[in-house]
CHARMM-style PDB file with segment names, atoms N, HN, CA, C and O in Angstrom:
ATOM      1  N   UNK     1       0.839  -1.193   0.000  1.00  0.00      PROA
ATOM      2  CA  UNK     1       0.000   0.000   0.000  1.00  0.00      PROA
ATOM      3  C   UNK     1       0.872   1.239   0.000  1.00  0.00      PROA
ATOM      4  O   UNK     1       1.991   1.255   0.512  1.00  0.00      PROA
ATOM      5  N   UNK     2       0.155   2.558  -0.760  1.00  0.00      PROA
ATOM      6  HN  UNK     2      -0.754   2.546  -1.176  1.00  0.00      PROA
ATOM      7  CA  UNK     2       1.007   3.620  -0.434  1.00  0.00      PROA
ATOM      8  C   UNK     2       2.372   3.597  -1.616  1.00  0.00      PROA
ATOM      9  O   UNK     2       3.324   4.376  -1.673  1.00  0.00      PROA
ATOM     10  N   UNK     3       2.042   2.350  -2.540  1.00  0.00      PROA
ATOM     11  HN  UNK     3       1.269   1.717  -2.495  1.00  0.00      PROA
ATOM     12  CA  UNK     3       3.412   2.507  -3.445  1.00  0.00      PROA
ATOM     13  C   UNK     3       2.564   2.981  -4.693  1.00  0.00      PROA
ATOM     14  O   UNK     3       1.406   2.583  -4.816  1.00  0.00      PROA
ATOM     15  N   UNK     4       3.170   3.875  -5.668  1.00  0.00      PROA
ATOM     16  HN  UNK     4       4.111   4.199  -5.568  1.00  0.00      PROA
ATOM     17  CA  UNK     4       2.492   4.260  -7.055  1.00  0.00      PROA
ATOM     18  C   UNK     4       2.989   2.875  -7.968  1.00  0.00      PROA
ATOM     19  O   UNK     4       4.102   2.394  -8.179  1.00  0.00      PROA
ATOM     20  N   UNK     5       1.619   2.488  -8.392  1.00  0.00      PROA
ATOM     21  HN  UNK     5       0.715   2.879  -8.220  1.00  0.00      PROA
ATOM     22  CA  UNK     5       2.017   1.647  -9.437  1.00  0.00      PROA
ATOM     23  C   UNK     5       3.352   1.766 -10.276  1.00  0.00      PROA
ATOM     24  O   UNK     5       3.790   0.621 -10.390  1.00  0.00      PROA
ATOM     25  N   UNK     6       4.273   2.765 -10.979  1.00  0.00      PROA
ATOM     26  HN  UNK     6       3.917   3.695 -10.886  1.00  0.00      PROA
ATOM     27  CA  UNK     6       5.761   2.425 -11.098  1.00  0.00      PROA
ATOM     28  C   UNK     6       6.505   2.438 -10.395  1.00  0.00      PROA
ATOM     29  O   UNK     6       7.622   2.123 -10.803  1.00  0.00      PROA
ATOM     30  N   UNK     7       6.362   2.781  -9.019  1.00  0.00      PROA
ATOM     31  HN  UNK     7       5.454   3.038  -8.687  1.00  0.00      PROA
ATOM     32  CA  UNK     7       7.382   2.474  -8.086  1.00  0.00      PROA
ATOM     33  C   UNK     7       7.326   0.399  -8.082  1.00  0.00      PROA
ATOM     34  O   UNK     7       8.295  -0.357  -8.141  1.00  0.00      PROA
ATOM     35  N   UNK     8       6.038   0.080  -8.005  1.00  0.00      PROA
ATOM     36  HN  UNK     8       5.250   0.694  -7.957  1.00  0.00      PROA
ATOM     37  CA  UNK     8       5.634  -1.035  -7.877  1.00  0.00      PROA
ATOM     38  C   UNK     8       6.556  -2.120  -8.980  1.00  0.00      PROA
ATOM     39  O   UNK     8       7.315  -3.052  -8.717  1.00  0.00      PROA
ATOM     40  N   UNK     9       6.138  -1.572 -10.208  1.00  0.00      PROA
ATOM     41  HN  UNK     9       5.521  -0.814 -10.421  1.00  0.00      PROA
ATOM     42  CA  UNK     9       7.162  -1.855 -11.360  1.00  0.00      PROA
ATOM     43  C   UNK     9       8.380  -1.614 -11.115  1.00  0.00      PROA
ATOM     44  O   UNK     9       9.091  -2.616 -11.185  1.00  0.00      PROA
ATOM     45  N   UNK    10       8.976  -0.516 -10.812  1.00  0.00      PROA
ATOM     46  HN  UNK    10       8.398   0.298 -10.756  1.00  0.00      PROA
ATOM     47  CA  UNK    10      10.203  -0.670 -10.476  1.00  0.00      PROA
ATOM     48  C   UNK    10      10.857  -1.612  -9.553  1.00  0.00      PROA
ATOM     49  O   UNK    10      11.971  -2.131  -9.478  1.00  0.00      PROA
ATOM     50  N   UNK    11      10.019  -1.637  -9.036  1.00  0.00      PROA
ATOM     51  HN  UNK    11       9.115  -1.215  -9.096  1.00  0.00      PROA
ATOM     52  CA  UNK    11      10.605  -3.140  -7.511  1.00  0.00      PROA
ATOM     53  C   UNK    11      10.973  -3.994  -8.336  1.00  0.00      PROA
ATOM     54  O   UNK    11      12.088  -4.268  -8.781  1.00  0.00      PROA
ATOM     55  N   UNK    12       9.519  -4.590  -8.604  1.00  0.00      PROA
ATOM     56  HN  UNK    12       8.614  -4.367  -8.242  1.00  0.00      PROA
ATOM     57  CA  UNK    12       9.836  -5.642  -9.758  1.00  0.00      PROA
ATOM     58  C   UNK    12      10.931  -5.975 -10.402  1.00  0.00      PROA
ATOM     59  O   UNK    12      11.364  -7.128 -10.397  1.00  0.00      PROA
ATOM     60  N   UNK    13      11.679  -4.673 -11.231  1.00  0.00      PROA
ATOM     61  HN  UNK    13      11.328  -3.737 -11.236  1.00  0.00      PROA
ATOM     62  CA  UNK    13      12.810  -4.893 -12.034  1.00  0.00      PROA
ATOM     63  C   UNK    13      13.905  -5.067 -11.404  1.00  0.00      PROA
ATOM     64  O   UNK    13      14.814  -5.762 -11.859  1.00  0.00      PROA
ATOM     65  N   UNK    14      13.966  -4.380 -10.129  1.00  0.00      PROA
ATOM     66  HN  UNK    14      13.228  -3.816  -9.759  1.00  0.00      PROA
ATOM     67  CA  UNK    14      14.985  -4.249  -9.303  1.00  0.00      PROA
ATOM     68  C   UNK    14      15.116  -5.618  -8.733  1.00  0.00      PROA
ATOM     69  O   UNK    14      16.297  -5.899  -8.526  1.00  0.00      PROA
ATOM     70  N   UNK    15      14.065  -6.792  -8.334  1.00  0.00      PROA
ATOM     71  HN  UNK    15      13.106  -6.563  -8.503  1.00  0.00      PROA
ATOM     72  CA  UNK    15      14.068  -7.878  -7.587  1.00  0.00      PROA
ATOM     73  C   UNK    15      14.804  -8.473  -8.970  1.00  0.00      PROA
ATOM     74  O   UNK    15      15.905  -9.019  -8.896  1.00  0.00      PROA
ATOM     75  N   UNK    16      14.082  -8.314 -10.256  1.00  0.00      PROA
ATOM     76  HN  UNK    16      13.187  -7.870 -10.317  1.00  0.00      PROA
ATOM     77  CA  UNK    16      14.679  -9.208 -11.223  1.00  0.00      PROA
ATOM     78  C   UNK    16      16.233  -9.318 -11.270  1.00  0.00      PROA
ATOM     79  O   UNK    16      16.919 -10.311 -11.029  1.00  0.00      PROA
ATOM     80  N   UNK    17      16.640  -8.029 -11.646  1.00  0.00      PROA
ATOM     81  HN  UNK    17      16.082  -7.222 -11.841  1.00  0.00      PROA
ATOM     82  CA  UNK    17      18.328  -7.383 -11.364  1.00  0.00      PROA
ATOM     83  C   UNK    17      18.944  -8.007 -10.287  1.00  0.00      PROA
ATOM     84  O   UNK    17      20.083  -8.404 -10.529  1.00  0.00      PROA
ATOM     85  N   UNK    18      18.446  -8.242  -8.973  1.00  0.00      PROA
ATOM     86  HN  UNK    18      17.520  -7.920  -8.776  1.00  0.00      PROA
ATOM     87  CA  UNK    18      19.494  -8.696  -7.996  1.00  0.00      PROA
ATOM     88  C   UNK    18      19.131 -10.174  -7.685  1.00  0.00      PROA
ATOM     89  O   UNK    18      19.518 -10.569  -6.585  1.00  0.00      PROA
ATOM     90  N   UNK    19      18.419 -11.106  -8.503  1.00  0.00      PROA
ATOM     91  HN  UNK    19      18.105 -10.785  -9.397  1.00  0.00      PROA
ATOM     92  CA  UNK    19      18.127 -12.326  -7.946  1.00  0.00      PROA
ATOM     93  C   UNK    19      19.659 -13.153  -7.576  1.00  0.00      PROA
ATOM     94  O   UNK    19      19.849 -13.996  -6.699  1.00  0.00      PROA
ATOM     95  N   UNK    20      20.812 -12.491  -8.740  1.00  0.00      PROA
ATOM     96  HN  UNK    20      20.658 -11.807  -9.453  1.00  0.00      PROA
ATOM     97  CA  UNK    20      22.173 -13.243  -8.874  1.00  0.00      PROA
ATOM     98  C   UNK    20      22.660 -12.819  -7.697  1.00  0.00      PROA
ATOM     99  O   UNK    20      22.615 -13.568  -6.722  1.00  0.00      PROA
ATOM    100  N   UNK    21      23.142 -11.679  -7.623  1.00  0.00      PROA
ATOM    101  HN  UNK    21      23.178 -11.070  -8.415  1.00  0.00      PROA
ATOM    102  CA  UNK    21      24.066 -11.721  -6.604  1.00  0.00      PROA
ATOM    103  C   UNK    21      23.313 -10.800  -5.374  1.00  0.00      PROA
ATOM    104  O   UNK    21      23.863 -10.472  -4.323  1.00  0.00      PROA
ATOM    105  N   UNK    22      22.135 -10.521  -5.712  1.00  0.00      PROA
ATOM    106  HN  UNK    22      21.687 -10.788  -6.566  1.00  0.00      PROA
ATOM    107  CA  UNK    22      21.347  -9.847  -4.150  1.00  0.00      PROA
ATOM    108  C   UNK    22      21.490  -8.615  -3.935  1.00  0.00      PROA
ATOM    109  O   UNK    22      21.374  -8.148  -2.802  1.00  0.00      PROA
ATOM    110  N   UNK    23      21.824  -7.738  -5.211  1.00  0.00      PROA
ATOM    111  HN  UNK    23      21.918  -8.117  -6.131  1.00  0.00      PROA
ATOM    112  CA  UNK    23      22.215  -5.967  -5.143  1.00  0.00      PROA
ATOM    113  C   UNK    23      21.867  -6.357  -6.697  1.00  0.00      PROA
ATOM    114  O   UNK    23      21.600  -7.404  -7.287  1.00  0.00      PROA
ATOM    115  N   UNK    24      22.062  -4.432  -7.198  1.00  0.00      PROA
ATOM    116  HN  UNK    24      22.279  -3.581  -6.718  1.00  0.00      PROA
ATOM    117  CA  UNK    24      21.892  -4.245  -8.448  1.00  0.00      PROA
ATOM    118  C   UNK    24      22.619  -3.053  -8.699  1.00  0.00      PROA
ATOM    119  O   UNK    24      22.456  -2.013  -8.061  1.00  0.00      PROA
ATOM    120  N   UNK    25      23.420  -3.207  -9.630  1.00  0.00      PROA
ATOM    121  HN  UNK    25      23.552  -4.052 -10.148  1.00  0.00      PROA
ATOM    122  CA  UNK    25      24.329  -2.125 -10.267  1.00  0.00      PROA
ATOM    123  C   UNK    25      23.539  -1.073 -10.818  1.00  0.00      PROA
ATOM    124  O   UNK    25      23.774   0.101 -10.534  1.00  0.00      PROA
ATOM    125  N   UNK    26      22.602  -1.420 -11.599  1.00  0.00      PROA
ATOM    126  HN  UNK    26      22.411  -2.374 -11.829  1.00  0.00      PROA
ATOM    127  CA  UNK    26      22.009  -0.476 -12.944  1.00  0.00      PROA
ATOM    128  C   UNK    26      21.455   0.937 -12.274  1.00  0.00      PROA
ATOM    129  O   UNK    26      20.933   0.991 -11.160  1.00  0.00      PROA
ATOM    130  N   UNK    27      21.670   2.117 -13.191  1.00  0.00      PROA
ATOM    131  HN  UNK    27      22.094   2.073 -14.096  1.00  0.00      PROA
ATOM    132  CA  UNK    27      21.665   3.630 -12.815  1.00  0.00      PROA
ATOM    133  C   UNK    27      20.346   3.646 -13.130  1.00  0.00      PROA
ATOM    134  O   UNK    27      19.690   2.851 -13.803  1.00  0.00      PROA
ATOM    135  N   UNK    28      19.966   4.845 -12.452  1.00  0.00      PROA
ATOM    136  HN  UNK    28      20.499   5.491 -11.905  1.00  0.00      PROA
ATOM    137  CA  UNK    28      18.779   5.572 -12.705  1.00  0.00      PROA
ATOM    138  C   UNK    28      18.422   6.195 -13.995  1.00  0.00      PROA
ATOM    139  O   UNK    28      17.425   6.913 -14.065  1.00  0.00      PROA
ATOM    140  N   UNK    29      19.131   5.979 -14.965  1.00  0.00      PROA
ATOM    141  HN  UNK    29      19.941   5.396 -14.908  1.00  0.00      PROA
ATOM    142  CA  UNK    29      19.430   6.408 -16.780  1.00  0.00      PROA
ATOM    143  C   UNK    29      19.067   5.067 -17.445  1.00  0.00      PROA
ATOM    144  O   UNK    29      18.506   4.924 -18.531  1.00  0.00      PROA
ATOM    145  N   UNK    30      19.513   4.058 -16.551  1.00  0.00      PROA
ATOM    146  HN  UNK    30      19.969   4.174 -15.669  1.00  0.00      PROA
ATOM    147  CA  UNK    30      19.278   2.678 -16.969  1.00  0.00      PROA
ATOM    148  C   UNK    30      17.843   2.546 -17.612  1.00  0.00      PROA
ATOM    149  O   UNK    30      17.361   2.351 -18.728  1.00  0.00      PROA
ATOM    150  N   UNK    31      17.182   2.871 -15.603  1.00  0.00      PROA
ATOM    151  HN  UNK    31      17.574   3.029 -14.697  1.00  0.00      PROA
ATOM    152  CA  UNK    31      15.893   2.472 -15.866  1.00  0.00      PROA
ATOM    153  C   UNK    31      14.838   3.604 -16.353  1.00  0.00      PROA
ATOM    154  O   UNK    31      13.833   3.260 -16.976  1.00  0.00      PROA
ATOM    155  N   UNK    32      15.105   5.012 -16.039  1.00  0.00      PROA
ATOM    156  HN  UNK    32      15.921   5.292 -15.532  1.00  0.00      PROA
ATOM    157  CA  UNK    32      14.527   6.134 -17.365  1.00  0.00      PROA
ATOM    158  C   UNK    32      14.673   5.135 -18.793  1.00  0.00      PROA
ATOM    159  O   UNK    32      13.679   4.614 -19.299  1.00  0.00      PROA
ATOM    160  N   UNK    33      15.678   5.008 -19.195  1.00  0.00      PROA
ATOM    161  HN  UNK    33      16.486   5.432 -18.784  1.00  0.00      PROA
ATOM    162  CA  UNK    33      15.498   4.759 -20.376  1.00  0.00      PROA
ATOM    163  C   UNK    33      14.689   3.535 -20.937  1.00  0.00      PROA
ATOM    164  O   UNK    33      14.261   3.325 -22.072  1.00  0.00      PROA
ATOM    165  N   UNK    34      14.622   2.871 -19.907  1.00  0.00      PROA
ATOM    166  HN  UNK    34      14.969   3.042 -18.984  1.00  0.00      PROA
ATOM    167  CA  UNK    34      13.816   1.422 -19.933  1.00  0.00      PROA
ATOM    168  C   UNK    34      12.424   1.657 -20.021  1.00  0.00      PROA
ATOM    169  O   UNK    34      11.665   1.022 -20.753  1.00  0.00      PROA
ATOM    170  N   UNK    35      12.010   2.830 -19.057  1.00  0.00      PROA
ATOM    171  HN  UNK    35      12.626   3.346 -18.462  1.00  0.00      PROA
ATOM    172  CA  UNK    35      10.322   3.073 -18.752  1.00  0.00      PROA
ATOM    173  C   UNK    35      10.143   4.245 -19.593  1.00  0.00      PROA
ATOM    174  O   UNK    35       9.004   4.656 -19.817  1.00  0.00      PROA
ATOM    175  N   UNK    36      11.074   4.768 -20.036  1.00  0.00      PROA
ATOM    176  HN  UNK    36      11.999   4.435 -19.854  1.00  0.00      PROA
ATOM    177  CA  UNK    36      10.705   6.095 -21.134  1.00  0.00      PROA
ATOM    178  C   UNK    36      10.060   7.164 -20.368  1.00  0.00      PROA
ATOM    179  O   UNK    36       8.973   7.691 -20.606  1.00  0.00      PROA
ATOM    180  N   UNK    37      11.029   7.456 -19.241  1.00  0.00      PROA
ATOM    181  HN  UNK    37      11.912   7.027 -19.048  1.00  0.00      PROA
ATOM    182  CA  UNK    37      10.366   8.600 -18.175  1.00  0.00      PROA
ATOM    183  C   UNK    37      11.865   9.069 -17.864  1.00  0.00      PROA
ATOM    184  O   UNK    37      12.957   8.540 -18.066  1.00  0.00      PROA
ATOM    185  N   UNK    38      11.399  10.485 -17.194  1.00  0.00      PROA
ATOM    186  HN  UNK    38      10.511  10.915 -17.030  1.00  0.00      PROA
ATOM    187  CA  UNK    38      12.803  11.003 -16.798  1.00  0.00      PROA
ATOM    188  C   UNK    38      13.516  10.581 -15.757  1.00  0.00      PROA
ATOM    189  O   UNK    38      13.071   9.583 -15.189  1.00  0.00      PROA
ATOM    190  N   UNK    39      14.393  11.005 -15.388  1.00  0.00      PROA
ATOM    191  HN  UNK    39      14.754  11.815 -15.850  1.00  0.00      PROA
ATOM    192  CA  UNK    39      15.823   9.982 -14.570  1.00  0.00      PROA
ATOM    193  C   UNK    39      15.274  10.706 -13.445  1.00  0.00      PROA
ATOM    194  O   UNK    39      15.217   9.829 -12.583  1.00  0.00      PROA
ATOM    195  N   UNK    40      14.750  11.980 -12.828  1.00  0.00      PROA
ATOM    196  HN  UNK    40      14.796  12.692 -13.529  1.00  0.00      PROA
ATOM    197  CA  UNK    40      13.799  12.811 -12.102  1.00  0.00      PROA
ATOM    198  C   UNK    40      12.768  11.771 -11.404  1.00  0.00      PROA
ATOM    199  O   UNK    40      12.801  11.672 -10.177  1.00  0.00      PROA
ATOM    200  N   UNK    41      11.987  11.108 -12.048  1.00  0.00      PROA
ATOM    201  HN  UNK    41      11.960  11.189 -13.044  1.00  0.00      PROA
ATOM    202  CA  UNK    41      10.775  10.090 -12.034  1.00  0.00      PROA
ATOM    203  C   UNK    41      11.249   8.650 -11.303  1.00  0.00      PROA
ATOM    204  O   UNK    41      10.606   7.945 -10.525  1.00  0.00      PROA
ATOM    205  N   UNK    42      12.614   8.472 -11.838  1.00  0.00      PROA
ATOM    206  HN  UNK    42      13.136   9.045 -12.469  1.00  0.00      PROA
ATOM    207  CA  UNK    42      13.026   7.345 -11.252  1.00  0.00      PROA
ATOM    208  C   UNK    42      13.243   7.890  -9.796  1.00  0.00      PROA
ATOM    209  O   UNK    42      12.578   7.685  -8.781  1.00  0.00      PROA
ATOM    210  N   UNK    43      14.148   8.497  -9.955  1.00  0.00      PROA
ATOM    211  HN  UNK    43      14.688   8.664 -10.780  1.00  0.00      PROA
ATOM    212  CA  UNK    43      14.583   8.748  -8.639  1.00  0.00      PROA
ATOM    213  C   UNK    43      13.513   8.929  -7.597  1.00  0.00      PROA
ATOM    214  O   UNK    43      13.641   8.387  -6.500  1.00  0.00      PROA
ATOM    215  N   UNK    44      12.425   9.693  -7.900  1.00  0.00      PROA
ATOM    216  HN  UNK    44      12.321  10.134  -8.791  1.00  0.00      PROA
ATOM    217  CA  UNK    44      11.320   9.923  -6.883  1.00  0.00      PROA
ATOM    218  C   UNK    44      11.242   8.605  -6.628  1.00  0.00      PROA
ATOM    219  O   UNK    44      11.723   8.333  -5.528  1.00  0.00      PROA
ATOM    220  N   UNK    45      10.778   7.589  -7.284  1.00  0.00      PROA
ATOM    221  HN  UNK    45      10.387   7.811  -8.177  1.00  0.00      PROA
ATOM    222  CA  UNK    45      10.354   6.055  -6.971  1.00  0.00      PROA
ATOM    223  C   UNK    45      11.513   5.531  -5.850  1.00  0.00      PROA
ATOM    224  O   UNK    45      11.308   5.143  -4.700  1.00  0.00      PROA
ATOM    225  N   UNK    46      12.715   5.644  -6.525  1.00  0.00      PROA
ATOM    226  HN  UNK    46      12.882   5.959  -7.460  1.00  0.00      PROA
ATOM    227  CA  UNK    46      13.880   4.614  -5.953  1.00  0.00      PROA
ATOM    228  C   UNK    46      13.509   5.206  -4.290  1.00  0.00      PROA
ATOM    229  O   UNK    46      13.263   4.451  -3.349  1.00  0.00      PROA
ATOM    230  N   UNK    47      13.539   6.618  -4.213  1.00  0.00      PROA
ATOM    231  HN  UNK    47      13.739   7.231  -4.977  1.00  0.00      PROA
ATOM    232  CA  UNK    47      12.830   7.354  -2.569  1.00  0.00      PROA
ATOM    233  C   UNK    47      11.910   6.813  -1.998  1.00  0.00      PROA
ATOM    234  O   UNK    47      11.926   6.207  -0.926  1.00  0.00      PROA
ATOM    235  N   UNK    48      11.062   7.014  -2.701  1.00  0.00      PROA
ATOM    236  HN  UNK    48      11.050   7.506  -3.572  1.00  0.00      PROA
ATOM    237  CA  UNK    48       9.580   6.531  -1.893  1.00  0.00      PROA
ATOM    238  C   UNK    48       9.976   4.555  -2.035  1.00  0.00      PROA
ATOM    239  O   UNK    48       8.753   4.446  -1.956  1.00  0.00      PROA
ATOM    240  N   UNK    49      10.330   3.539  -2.119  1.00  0.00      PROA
ATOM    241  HN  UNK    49      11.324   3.627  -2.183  1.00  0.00      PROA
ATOM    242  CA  UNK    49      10.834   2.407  -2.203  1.00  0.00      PROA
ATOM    243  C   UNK    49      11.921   2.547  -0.532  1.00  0.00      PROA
ATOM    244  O   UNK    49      11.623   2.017   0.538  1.00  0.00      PROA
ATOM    245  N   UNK    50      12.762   3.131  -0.720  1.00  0.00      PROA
ATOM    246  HN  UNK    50      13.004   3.561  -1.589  1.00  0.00      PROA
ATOM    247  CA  UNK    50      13.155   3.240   0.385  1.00  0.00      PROA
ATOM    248  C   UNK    50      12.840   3.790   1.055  1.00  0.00      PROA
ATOM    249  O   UNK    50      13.262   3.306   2.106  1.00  0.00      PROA
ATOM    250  N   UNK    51      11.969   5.112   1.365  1.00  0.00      PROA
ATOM    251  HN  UNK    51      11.626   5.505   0.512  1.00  0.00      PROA
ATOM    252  CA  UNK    51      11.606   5.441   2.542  1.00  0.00      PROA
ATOM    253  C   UNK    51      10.299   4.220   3.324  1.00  0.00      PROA
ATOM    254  O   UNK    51      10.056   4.019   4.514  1.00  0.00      PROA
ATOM    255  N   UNK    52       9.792   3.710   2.297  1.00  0.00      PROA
ATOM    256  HN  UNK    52       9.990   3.872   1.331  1.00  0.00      PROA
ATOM    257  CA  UNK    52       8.715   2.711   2.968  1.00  0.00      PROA
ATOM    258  C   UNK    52       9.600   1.746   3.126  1.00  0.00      PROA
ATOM    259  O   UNK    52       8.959   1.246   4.051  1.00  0.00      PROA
ATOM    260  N   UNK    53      10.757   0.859   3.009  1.00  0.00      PROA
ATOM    261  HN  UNK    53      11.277   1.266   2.258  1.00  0.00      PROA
ATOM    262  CA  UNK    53      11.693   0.065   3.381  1.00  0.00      PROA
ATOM    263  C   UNK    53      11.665  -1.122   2.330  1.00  0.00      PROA
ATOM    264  O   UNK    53      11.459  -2.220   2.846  1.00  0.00      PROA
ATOM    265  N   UNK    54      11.756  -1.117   1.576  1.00  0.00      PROA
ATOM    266  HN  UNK    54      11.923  -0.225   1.156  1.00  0.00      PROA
ATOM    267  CA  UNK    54      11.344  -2.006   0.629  1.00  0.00      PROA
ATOM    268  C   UNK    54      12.783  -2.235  -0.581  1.00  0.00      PROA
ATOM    269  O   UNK    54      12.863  -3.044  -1.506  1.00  0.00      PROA
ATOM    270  N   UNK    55      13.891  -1.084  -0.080  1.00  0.00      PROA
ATOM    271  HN  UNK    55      13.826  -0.427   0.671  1.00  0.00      PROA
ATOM    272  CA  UNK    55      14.983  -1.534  -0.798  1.00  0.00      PROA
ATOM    273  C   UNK    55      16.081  -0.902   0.025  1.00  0.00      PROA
ATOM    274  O   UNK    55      15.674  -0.547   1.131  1.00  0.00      PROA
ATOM    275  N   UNK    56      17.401  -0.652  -0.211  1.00  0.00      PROA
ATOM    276  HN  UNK    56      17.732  -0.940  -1.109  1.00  0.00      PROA
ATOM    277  CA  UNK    56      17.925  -0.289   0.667  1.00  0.00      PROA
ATOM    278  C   UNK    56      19.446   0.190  -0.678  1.00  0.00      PROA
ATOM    279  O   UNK    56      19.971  -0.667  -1.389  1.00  0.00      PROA
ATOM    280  N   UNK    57      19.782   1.462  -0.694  1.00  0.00      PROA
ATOM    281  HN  UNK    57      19.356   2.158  -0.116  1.00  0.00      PROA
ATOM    282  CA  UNK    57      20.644   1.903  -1.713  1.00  0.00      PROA
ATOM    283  C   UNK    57      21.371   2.541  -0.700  1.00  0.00      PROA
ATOM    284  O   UNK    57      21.070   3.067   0.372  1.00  0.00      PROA
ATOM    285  N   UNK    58      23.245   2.206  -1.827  1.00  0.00      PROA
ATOM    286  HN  UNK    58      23.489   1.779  -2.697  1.00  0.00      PROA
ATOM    287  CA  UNK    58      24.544   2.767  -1.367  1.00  0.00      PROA
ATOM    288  C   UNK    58      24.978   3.365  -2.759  1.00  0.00      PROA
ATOM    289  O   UNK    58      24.767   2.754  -3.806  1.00  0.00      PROA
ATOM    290  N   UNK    59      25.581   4.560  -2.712  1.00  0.00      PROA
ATOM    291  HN  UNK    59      25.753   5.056  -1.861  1.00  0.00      PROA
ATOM    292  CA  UNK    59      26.122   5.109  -3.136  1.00  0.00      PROA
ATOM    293  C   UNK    59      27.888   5.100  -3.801  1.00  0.00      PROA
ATOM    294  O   UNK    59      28.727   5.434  -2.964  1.00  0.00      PROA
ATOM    295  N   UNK    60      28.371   4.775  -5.079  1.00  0.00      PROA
ATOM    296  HN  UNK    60      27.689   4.504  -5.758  1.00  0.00      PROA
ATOM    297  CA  UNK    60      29.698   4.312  -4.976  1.00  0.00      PROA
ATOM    298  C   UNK    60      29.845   5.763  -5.795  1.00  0.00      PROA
ATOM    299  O   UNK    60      28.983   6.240  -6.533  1.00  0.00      PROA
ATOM    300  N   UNK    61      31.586   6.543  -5.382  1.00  0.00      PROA
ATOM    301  HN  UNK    61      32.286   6.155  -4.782  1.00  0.00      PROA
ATOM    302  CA  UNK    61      31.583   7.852  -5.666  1.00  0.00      PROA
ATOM    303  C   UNK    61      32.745   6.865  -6.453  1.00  0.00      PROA
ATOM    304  O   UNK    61      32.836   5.667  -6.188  1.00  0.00      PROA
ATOM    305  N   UNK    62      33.845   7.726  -7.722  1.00  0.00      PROA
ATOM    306  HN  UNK    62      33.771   8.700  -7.938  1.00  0.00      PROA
ATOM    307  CA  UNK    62      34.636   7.738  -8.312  1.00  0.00      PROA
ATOM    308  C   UNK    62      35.483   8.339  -7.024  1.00  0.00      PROA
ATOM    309  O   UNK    62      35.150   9.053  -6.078  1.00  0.00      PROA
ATOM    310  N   UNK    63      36.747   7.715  -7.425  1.00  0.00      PROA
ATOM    311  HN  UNK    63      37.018   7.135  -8.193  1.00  0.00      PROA
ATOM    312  CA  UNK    63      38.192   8.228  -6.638  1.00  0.00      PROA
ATOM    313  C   UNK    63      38.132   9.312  -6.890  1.00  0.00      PROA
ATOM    314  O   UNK    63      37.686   9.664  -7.982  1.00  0.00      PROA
ATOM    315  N   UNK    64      38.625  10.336  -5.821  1.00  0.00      PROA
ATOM    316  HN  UNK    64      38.987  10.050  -4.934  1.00  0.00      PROA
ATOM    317  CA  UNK    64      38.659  11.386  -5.419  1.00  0.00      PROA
ATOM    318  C   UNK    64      37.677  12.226  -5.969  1.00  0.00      PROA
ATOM    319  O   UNK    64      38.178  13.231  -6.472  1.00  0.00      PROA
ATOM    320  N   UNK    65      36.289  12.158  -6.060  1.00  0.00      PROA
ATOM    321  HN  UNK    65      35.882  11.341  -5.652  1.00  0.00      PROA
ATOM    322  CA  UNK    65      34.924  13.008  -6.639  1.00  0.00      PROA
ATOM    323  C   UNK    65      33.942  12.790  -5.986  1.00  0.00      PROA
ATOM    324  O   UNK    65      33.689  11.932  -5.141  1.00  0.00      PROA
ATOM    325  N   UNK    66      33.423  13.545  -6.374  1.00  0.00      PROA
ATOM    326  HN  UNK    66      33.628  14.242  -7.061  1.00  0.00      PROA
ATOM    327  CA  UNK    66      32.078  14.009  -5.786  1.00  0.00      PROA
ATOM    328  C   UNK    66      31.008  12.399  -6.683  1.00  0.00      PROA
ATOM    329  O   UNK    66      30.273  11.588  -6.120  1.00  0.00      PROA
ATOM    330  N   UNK    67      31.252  12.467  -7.672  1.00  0.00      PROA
ATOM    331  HN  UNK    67      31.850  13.126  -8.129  1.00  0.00      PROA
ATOM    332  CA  UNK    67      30.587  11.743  -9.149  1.00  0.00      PROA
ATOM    333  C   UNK    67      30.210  10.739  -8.701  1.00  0.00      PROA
ATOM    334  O   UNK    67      31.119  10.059  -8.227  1.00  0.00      PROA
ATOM    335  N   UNK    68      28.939  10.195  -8.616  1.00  0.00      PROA
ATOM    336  HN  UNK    68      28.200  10.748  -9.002  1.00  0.00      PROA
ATOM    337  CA  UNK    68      28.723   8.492  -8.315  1.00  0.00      PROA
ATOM    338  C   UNK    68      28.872   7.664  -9.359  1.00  0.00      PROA
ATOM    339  O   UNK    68      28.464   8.170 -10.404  1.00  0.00      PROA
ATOM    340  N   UNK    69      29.475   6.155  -9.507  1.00  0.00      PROA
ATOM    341  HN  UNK    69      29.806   5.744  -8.658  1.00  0.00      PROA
ATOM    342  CA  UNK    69      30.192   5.622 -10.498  1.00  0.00      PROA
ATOM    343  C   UNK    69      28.815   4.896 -10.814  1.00  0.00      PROA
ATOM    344  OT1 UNK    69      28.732   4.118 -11.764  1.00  0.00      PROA
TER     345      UNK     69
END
């Protein structure tokens, strides 16, 4: 309850993505480009997914940057 139907979809893809090794690499450009929505849109989802607890994201920066890899 409380999830927007593409957040819902997005789970989905995300469970598909980590069945191997139990995480998922793929960017938020990944999946814009997959659902044909902006990288803006994802991100709201990937939020609301974790703020209701339902995924749990880390951040990997490039050596010495700000830049997430």
């Amino acid at each position: 309850k409380g999830l927007s139907p593409n957040a819902k979809l997005l789970y989905g893809e995300l469970t598909a993505l980590s069945n191997k090794e139990g995480y998922c690499y793929a960017g938020n450009k990944y999946f814009a480009d997959l659902y044909e929505v902006s990288i803006k849109s994802v991100s709201r989802w990937l939020t609301d997914l974790e703020e209701k607890g339902y995924i749990a994201r880390e951040m990997t920066y490039k050596a010495n940057s700000k830049e997430v890899e």
